[in-house]
N, C-alpha and C positions, 0 to 999 in steps of 0.2 A: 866887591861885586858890582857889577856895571849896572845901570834902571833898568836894560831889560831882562837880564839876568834875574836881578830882584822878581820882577813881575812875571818871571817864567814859574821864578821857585813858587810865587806865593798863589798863581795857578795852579799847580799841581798838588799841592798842601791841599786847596780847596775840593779839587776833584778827588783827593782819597776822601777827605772829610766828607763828599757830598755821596759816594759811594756807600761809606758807613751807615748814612743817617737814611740811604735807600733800603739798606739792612736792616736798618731797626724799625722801622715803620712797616715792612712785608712782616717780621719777627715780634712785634711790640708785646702780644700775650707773652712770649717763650719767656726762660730765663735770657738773661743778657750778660752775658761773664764781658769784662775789661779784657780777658786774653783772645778770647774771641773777636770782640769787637776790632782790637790792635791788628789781629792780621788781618780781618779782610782791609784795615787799612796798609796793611804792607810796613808796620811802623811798630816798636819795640813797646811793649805797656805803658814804661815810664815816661816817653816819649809823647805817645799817642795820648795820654791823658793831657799833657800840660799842649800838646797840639791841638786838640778838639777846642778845648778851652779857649785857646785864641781865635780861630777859626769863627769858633760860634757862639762866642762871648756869653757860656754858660758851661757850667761842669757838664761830664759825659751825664752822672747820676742827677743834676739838676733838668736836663733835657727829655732824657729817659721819663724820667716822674712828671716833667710837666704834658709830654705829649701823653702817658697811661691816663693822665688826669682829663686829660680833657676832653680822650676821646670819649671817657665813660658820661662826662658830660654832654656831649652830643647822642651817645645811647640812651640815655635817663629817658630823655626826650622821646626821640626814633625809635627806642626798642620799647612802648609802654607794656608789654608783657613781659620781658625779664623781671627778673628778680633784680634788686641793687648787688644784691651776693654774688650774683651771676657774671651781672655786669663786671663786679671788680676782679672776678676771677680771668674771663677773657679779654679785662685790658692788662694782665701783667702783673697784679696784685697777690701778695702772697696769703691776707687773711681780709675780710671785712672788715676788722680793726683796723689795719693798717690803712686801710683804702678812707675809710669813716676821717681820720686822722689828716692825710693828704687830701682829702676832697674839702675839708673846712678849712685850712689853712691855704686851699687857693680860690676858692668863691666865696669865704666868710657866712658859710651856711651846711646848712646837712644835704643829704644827697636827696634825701626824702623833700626837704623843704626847695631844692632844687628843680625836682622833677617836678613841684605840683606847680613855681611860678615860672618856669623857664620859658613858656608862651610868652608871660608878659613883658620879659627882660628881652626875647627877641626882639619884640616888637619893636618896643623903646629904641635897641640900636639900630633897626632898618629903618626908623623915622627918623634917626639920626642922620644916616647914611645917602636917604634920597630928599632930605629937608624938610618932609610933609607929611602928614600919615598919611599910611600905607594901606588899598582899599582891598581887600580877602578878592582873589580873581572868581569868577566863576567855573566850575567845571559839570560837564555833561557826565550823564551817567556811560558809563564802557560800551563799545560798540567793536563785533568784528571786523578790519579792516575789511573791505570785500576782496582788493588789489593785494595783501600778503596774510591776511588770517590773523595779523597780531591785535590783540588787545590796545584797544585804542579810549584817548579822551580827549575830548574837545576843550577848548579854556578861553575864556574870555578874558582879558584887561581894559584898565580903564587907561585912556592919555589924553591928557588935557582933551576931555569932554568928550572923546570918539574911544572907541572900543578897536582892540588890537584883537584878533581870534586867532588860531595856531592849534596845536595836538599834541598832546601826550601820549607815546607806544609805552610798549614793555616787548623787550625784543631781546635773541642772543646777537651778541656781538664780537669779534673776533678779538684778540689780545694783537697789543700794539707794539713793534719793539722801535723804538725810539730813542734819538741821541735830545740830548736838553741843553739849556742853560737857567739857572737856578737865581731867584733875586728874593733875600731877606727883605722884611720890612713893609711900610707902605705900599699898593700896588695897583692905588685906585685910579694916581694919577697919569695923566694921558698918558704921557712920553717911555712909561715905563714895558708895558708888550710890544709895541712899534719899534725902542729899541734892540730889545733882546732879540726881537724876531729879526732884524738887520742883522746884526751881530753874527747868530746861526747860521742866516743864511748866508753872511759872509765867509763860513767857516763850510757849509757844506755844497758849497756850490762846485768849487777847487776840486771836490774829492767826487764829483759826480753823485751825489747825495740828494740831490735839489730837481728832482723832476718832476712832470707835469700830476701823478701819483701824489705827489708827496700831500700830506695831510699835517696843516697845524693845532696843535690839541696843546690845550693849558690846562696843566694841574693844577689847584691847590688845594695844597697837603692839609692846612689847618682852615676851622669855620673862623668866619670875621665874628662870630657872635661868642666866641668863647676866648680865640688868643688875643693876648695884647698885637696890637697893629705893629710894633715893631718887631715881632718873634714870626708875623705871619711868612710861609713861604709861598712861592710861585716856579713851579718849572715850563717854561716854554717850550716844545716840543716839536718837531719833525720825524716824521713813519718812517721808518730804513728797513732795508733788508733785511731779513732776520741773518742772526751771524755778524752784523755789522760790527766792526771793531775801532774801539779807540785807542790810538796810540800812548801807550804811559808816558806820558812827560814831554808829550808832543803835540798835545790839545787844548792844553789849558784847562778851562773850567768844564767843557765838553764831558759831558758823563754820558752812559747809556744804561735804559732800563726797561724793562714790561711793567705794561700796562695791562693788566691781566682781564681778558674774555668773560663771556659771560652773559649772564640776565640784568637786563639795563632798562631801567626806565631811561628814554630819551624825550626831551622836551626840543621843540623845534620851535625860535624867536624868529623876528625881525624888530628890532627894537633899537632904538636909543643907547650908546654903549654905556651911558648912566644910570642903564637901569637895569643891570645885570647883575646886582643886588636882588630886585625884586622879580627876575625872572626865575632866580635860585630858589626864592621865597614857593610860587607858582608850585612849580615843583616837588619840593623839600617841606612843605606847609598844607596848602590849599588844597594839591594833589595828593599827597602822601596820606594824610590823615584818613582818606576815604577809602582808600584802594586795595587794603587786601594784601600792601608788601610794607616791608621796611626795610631800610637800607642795612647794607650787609659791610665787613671793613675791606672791600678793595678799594682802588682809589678813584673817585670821583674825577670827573674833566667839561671841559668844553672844546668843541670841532668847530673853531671859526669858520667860515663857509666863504668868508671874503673882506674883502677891505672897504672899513667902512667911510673911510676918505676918500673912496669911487663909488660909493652910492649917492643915488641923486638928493636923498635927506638924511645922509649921513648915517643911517645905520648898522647898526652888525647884524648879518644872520648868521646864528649861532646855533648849534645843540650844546642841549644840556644834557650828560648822560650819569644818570647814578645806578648804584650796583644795587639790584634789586631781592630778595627773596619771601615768602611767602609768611607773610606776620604768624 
């Protein structure tokens, strides 16, 4: 087999694999059968099991249980009125034993002892993350937009001695259909959205895909607070037509998927792209705590607004938009 041969096949392997694991994450309560799973990869059980495995350098069932685990991890927190029972039932979990079982064998604690210090264990790693601790932003009490009627909050940050101010909605928002490129692993460092976003746009430009409409929106799939940094994913994104279709074995890594509609908290930055850690925080912490919602499981994103290597002090203006519902 010729290198691009090679790098055709091992493209297309990747975009079934990355097909599946958009199936399991819209799916993560449901049962998850292996036969299931195989077709919508287009790929025989026997095959598809020792495939996923290479692909994503963990069993289909090690993958499975680690994302059930961790979203409940992130619910313990965000949902403080569930039940633990609750929670393990709508991440996928077949008894609270089981779930009791899998949640101390990957955090080294109970779910209970989870939820009461998991503040403190964020924290720890956002001081990690921006070098300093991290100072609680301010936020204003709710106010009606005058200009669209949505529930609005005002927020304050601190940077280096001067105060950043901005707003927090709650708005519905439209669902997205979108083509991606998908990058395992670290994703703090510069060169890695600036790539992929080339990359895309190298790939939708050719197909008339890449017009002045077009919107960039970054997913990720997992909290930095709970997966190992090498498991984290990221999908970079372009808005397409709905109906837009990828050619099988003729894209590469190119996938496409919805981003599903909805009640969003949107947070609106202008910030330091080093500090989109802490703007999450804003949002996901400072605001959330007070508000009346908690996040729901669609998927979370950010809408670059521009590039921040042509702003005159380098920043990104950014929303933050999370799936919102009524605590």
């Amino acid at each position: 087999m010729t290198g691009r041969a090679s790098k055709d096949s091992r493209a297309e392997y990747a975009a079934r694999v990355n097909r599946v694991i958009d199936h399991i994450e819209r799916h993560l309560g449901e049962p998850l059968s292996l036969a299931a799973l195989a077709e919508v990869a287009h790929l025989s059980r026997f095959h598809f099991h020792r495939i996923f495995g290479a692909v994503v350098g963990e069993t289909l069932g090690a993958f499975v249980g680690r994302l059930r685990v961790e979203r409940a991890a992130v619910m313990l927190v965000t949902n403080p009125r569930a039940s633990i029972t609750e929670i393990a039932i709508d991440c996928g979990f077949s008894s609270s034993a089981t779930f009791a079982r899998a949640f101390k064998d990957a955090f080294g604690m109970s779910a209970t002892q989870w939820r009461a210090s998991k503040g403190c264990l964020e924290d720890r790693k956002i001081r990690k993350a921006l070098g300093n601790p991290r100072q609680a932003a301010s936020i204003s009490p709710c106010y009606l937009d005058p200009r669209t009627s949505t529930p609005t909050w005002r927020y304050e940050m601190n940077e280096n001695g001067s105060t950043i101010e901005g707003k927090i909605e709650v708005a519905e928002l439209p669902a997205h259909e979108v083509v991606y490129l998908r990058h395992v692993g670290p994703y703090g460092q510069v060169d890695v959205v600036p790539r992929l976003v080339e990359e895309l746009r190298g790939w939708a430009v050719p197909r008339g895909l890449y017009t002045p409409d077009t919107r960039l929106l970054l997913v990720a799939h997992d909290s930095p607070t709970v997966t190992d940094e090498d498991k984290l994913r990221l999908s970079v994104c372009f808005t397409v037509p709905p109906g837009t279709a990828v050619a099988k074995g003729g894209d590469g890594e190119v996938g496409t998927m919805t981003i599903p509609g909805g009640k969003f908290a949107v947070g609106h930055f202008e910030i330091e792209p080093r500090r989109i850690a802490e703007a999450w925080n804003v949002v996901m912490g400072d605001w959330l705590l007070g508000s009346g919602f908690q996040p729901d499981d669609r998927l979370c994103y950010e809408e670059a607004k521009n590039d921040p290597r042509q702003h005159p002090e380098g920043k990104i203006v950014v929303d933050i938009c999370v799936p919102v519902r009524p605590l």
